[in-house]
DRENVOPA-633502 format. One record per atom (N, C-alpha, C, O, CB): x, y, z. Coordinates in steps of 0.02 Angstrom, whole numbers, padded with zeros to 5 digits, always signed. Glycine has a CB too. Layout:
<atoms>
XYZ;...
</atoms>
This chain:
<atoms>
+05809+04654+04425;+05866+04645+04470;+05841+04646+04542;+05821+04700+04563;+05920+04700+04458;+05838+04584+04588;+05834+04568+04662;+05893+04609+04698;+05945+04628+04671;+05841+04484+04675;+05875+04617+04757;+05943+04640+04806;+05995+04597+04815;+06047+04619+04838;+05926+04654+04878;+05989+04524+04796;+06035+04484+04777;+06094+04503+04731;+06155+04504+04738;+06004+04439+04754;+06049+04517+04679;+06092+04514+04636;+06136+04598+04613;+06184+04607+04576;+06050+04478+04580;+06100+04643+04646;+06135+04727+04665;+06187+04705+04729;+06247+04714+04725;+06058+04801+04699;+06166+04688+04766;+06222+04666+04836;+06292+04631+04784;+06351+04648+04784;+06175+04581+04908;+06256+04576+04740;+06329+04561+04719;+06374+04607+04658;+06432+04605+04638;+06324+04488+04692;+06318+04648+04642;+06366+04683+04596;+06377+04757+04602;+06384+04798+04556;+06344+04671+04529;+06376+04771+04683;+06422+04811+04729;+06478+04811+04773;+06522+04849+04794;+06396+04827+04757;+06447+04715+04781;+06505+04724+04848;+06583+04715+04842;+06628+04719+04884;+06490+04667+04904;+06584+04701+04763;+06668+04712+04767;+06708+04759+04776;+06761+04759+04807;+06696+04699+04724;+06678+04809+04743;+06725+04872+04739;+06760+04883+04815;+06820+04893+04823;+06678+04944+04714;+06705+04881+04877;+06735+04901+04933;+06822+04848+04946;+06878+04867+04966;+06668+04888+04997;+06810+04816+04935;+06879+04765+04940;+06921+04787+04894;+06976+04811+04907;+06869+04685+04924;+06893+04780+04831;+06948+04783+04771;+06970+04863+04788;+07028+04880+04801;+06911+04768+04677;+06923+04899+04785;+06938+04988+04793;+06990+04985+04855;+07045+05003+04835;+06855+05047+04818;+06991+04966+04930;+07029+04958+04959;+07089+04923+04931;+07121+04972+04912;+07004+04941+05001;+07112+04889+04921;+07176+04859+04897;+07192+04888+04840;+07233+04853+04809;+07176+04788+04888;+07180+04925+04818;+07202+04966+04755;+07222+05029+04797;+07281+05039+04812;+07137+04982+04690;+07176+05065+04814;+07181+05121+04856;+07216+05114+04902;+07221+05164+04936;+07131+05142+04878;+07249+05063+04920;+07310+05056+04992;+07391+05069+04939;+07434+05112+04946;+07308+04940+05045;+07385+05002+04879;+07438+05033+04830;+07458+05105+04814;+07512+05133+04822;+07423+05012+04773;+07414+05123+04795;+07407+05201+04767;+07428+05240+04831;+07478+05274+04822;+07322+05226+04739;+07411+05241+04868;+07405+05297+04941;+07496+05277+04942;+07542+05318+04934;+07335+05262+05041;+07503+05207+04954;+07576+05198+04974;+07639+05211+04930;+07697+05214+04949;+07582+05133+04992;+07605+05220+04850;+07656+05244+04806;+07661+05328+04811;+07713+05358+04798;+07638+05218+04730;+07603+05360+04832;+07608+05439+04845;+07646+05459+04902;+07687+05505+04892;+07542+05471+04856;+07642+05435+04959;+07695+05438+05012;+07760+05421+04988;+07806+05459+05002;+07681+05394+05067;+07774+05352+04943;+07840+05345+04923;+07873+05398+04880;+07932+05412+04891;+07843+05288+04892;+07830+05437+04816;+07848+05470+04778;+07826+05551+04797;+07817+05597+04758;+07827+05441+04718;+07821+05551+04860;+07793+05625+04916;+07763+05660+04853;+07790+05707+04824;+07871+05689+04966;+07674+05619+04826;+07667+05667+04776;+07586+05683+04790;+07548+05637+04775;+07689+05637+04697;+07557+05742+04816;+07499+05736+04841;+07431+05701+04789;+07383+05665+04802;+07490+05807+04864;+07451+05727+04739;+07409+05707+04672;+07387+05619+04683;+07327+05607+04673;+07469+05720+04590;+07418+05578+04697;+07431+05521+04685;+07388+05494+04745;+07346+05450+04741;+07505+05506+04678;+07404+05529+04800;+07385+05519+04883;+07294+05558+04858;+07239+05532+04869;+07457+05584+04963;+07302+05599+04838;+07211+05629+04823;+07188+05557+04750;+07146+05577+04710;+07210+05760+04770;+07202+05518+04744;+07174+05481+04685;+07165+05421+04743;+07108+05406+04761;+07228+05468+04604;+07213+05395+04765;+07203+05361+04847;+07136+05379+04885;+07097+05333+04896;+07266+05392+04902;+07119+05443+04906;+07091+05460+04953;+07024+05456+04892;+06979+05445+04933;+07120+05528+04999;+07005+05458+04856;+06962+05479+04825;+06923+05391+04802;+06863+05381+04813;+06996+05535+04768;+06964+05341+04773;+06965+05271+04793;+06926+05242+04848;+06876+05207+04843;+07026+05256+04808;+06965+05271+04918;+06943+05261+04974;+06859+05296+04995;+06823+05262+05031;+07001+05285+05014;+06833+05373+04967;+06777+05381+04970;+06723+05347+04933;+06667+05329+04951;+06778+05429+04965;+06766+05342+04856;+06706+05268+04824;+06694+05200+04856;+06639+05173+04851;+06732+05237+04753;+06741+05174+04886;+06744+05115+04934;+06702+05133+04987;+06665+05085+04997;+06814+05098+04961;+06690+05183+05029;+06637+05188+05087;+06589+05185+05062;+06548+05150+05090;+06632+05241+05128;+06574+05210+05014;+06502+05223+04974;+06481+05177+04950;+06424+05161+04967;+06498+05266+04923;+06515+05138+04901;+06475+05067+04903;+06490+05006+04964;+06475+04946+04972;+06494+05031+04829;+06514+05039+04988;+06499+04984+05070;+06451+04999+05086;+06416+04950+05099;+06542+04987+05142;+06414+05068+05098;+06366+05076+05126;+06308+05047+05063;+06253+05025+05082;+06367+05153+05154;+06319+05047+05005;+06265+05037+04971;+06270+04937+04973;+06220+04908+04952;+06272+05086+04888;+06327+04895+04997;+06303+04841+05008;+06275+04830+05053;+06224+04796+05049;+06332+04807+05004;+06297+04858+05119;+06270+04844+05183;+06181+04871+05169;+06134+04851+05204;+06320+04892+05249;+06177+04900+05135;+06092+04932+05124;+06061+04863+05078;+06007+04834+05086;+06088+05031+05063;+06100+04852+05043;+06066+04797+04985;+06083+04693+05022;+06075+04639+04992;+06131+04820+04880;+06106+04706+05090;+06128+04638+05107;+06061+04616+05143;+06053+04556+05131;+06201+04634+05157;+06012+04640+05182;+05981+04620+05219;+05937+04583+05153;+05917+04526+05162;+05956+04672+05273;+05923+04617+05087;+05883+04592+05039;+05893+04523+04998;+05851+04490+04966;+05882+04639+04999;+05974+04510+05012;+06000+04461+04985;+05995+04426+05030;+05967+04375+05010;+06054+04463+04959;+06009+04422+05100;+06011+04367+05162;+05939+04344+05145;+05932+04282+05141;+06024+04401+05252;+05865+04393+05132;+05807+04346+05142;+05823+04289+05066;+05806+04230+05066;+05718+04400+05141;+05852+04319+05014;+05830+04259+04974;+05890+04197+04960;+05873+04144+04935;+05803+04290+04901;+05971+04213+04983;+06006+04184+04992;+05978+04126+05068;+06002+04069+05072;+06060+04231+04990;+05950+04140+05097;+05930+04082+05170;+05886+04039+05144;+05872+03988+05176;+05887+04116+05246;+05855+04051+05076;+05779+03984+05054;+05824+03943+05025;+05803+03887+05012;+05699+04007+04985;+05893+03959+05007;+05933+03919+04953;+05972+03854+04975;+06004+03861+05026;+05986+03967+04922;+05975+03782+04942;+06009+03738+04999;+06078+03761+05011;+06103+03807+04980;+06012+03659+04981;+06107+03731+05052;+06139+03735+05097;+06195+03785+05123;+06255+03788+05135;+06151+03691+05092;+06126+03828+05125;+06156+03904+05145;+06115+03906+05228;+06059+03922+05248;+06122+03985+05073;+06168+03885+05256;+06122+03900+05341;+06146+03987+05362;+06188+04024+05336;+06165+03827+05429;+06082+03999+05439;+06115+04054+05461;+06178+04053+05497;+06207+04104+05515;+06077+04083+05495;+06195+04002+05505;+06274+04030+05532;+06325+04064+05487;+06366+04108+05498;+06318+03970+05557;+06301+04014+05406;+06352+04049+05362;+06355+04130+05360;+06399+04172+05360;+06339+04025+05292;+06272+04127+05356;+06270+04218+05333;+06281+04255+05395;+06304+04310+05382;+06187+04250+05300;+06272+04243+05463;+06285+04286+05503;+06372+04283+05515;+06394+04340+05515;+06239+04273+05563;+06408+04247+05521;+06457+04239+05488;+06500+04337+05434;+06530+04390+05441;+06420+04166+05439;+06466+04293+05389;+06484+04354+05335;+06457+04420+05344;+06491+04468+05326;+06461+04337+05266;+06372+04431+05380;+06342+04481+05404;+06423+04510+05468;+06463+04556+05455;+06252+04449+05439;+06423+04486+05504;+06484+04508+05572;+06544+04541+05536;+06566+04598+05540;+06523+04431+05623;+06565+04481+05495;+06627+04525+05464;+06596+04597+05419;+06629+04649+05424;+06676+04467+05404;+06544+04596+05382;+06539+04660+05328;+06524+04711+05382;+06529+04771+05367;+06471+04655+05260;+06508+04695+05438;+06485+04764+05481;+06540+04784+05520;+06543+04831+05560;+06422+04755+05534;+06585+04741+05503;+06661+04793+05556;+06695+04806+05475;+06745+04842+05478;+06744+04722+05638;+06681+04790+05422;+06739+04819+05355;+06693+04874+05362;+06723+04928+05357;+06751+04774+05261;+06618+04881+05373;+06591+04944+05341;+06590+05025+05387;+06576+05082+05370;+06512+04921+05324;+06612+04995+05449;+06655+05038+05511;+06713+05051+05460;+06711+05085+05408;+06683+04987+05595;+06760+05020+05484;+06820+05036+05441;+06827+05080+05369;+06870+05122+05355;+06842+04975+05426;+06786+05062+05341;+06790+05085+05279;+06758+05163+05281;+06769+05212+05246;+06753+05033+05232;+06715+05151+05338;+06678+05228+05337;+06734+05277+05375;+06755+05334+05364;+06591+05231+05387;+06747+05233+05416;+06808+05283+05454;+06877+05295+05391;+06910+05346+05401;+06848+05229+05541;+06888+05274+05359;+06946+05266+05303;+06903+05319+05251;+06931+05346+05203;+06961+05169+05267;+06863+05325+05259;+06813+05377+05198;+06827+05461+05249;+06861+05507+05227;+06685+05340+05193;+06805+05462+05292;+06821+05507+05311;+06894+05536+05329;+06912+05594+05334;+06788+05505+05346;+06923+05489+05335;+06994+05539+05342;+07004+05531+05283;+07000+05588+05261;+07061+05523+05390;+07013+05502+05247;+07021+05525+05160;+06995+05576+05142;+07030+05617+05112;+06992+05482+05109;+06927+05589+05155;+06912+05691+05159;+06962+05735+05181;+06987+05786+05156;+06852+05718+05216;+06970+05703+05234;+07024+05758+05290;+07076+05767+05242;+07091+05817+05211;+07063+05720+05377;+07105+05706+05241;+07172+05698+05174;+07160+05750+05123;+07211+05784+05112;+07171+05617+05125;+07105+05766+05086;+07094+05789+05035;+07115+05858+05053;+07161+05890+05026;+07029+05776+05011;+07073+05878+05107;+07066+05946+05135;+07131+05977+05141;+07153+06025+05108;+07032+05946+05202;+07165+05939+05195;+07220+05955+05191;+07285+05943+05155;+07342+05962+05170;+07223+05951+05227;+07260+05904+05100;+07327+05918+05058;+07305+05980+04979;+07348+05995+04938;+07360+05819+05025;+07248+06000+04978;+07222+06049+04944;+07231+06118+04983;+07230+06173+04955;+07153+06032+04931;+07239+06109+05037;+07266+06174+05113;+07336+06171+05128;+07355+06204+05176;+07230+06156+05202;+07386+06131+05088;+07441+06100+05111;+07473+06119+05147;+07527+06148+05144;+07473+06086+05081;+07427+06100+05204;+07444+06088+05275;+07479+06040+05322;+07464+05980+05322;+07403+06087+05293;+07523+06066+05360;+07571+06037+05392;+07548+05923+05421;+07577+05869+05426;+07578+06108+05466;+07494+05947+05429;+07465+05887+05454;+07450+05840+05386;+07421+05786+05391;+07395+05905+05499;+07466+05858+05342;+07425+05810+05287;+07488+05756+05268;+07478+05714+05223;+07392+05863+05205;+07520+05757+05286;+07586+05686+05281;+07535+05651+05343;+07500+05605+05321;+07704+05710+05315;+07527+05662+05400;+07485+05623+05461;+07450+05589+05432;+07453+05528+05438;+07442+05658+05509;+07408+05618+05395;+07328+05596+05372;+07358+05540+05355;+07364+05492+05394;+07277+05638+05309;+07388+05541+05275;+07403+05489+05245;+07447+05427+05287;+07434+05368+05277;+07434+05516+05188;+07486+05442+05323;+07516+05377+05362;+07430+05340+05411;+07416+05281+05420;+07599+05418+05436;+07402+05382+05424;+07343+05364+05468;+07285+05334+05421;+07236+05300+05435;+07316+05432+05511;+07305+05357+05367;+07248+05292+05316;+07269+05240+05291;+07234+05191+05280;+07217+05312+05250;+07347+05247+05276;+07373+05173+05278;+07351+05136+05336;+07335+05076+05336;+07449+05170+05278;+07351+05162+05368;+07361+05090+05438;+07278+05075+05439;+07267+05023+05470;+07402+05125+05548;+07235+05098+05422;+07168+05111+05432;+07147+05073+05359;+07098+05036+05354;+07147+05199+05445;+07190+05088+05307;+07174+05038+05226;+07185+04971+05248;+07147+04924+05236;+07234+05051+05148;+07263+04968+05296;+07299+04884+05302;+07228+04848+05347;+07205+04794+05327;+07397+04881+05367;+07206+04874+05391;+07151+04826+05408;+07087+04821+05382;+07049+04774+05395;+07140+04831+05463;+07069+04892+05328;+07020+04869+05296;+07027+04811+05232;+06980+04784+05203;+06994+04927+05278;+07086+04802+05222;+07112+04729+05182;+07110+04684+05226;+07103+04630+05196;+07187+04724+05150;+07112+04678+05269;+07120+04619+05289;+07054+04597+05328;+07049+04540+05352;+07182+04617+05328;+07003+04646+05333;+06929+04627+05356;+06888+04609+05286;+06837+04575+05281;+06889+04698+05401;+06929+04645+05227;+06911+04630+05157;+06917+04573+05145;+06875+04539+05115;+06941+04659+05111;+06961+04557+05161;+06980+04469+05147;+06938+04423+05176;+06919+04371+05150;+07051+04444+05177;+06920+04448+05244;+06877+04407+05296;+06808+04389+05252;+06781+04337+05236;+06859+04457+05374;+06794+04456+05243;+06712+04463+05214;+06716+04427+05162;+06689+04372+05166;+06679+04537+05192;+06745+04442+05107;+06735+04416+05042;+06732+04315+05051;+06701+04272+05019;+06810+04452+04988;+06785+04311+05113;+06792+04231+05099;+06710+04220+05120;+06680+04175+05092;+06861+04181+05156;+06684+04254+05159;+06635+04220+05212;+06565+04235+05149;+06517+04199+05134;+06629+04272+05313;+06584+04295+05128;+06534+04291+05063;+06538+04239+05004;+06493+04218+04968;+06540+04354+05028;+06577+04230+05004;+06595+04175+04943;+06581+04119+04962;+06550+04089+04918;+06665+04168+04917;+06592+04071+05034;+06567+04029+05071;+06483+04020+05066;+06452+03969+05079;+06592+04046+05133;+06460+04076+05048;+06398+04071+05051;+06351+04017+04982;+06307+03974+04990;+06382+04151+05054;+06385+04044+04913;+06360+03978+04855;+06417+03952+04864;+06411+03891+04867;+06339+03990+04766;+06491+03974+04872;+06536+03918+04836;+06556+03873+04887;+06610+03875+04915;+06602+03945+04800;+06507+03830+04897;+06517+03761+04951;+06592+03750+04953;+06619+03731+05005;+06477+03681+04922;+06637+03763+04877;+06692+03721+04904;+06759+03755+04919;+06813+03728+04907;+06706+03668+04856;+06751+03820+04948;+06784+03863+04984;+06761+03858+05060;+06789+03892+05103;+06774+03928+04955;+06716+03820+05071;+06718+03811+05158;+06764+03769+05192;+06786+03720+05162;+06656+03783+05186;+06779+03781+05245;+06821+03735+05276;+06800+03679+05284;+06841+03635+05270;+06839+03749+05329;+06746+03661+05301;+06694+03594+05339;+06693+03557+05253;+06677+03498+05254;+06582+03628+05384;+06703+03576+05206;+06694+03547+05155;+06716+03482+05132;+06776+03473+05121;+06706+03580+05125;+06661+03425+05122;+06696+03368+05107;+06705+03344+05046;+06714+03284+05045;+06675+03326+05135;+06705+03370+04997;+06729+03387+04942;+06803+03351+04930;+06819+03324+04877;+06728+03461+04941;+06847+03356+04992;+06921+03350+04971;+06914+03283+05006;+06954+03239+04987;+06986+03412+04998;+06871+03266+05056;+06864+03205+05067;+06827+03146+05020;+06839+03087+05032;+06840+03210+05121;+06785+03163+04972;+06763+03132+04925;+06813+03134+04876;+06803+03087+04837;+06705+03153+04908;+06858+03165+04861;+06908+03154+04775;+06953+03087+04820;+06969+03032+04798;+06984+03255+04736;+06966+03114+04886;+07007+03047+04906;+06980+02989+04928;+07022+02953+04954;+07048+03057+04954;+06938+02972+04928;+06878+02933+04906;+06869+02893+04853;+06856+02833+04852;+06835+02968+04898;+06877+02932+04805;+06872+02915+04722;+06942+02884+04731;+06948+02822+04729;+06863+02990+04654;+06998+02926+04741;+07091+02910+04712;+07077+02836+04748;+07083+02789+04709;+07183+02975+04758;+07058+02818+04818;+07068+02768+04846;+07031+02706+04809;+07052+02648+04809;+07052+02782+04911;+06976+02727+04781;+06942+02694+04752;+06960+02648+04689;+06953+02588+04679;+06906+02731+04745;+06985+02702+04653;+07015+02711+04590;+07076+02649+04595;+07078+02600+04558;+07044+02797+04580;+07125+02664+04649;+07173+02611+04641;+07159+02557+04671;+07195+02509+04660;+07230+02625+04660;+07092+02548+04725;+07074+02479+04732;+07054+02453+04671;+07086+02402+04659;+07023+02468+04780;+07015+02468+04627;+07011+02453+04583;+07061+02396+04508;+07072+02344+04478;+06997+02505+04587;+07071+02460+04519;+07158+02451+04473;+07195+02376+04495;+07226+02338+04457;+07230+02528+04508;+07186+02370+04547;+07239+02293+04598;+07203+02245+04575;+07233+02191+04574;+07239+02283+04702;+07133+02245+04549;+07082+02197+04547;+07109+02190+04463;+07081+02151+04425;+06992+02225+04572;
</atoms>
């Protein structure tokens, strides 16, 4: 196993674990049930952790993902920019999820805070999740890029196809 191929079979959880862990956190606030909000917060510490273990295993994949065609560096720095503000986020979302823990095991006055303060801190780690994953996926799947002419070649063919057809 290359760092390629460990990078890819880490880096989901941080996304998927976030968007699960935003559900969960937001059904424990709805159903004021700390249990539910500590399975949340606990989500959210596995999600930092393998962020940090992609961001450790990406530099290994960028050397052998860049020999590959048409993978330029813009793509990967690209996807490098976005994984280094989810892996902020996510680390900051790991730690107050401790706090969360702490204080809803201390059930302490502040621990409703926590949890409203990791929602808002989950909602943008989804949505930097989203960023990353597209820009990672951009990287083999040519036909998730924007610049892709792909949709200009099928209409190509259709046009083709019914010149054809007239003949």
């Amino acid at each position: 196993m290359n760092d390629a191929h460990l990078h890819m079979v880490v880096n989901h959880f941080p996304i998927i674990g976030t968007i699960f862990g935003l559900g969960i956190l937001i059904a424990g606030i709805f159903f004021k049930n700390s249990v539910i909000k500590n399975v949340a917060y606990v989500i959210f510490v596995v999600a930092a952790i393998f962020s940090a273990v992609s961001m450790a295993t990406g530099e290994g994949a960028e050397e052998i993902a860049e020999k590959l065609p048409s993978v330029t560096d813009q793509i990967i720095h690209e996807h490098e920019e976005m994984a280094e503000k989810l892996a902020v986020v996510l680390y900051a979302l790991g730690i107050v999820s401790l706090i969360g823990l702490y204080l809803n095991f201390k059930n302490h006055a502040k621990a409703n805070l926590i949890s409203y303060l990791a929602v808002l801190i989950a909602i943008v780690g989804v949505f930097l999740g989203k960023q990353t994953g597209t820009t990672g996926g951009e990287i083999r799947h040519t036909e998730i890029r924007e610049n892709t002419n792909i949709g200009n070649a099928s209409e190509t063919n259709s046009e083709q196809e019914s010149h054809d057809d007239d003949h």
